[in-house]
N, C-alpha and C positions, 0 to 999 in steps of 0.2 A: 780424333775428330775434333774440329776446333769449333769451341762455345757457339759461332754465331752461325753453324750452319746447323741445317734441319733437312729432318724426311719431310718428305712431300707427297702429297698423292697425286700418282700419274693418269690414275685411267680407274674409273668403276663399271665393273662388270655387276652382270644379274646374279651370277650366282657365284660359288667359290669353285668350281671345275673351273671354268673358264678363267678369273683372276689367278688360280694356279698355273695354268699354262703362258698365261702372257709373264708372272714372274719369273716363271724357268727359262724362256726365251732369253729375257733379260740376263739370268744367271748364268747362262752358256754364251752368253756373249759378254760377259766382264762387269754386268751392273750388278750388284748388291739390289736385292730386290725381296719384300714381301707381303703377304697378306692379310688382310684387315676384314673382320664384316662391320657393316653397316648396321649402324641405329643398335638395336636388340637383337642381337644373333644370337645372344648367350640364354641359352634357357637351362632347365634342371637336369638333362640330355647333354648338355656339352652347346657348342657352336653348331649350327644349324647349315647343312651346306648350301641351301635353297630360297637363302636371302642374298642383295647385292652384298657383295664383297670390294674393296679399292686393294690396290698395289701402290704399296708405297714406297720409293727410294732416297737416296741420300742425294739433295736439291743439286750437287755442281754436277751430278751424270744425268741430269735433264735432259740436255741437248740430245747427249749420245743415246739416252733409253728411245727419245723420239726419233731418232735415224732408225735406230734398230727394229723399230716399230712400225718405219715406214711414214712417220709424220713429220718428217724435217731432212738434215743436212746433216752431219755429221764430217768434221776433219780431224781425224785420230790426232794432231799437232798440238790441239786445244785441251 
């Protein structure tokens, strides 16, 4: 992976059920994808699954997570 690129967050969900299935989606269709919670998830229990959670990817499969998502365009040539 080269120096100048980065994960990126794609989409914040409410809670982490839901952040895991938009990353699975993404994973069964070719995107590298996963999840993050938000702000203090981490308590003395572990991560909490009933705080927002983000899904995060690697920034140049942008375009295609959003085809895949249903919010863009996607040309497999790119």
């Amino acid at each position: 992976m080269p120096d100048n690129d980065a994960f990126i967050e794609l989409a914040t969900h409410p809670n982490e059920m839901e952040a895991q299935m938009t990353a699975q989606l993404l994973r069964e269709n070719g995107v590298g994808a996963y999840v993050q919670p938000v702000g203090y998830g981490y308590t003395i229990y572990g991560v909490t699954p009933f705080i927002p959670h983000r899904v995060m990817i690697y920034e140049p499969n942008l375009k295609r997570a959003q085809a895949i998502l249903g919010d863009g365009e996607w040309d497999e040539a790119e």
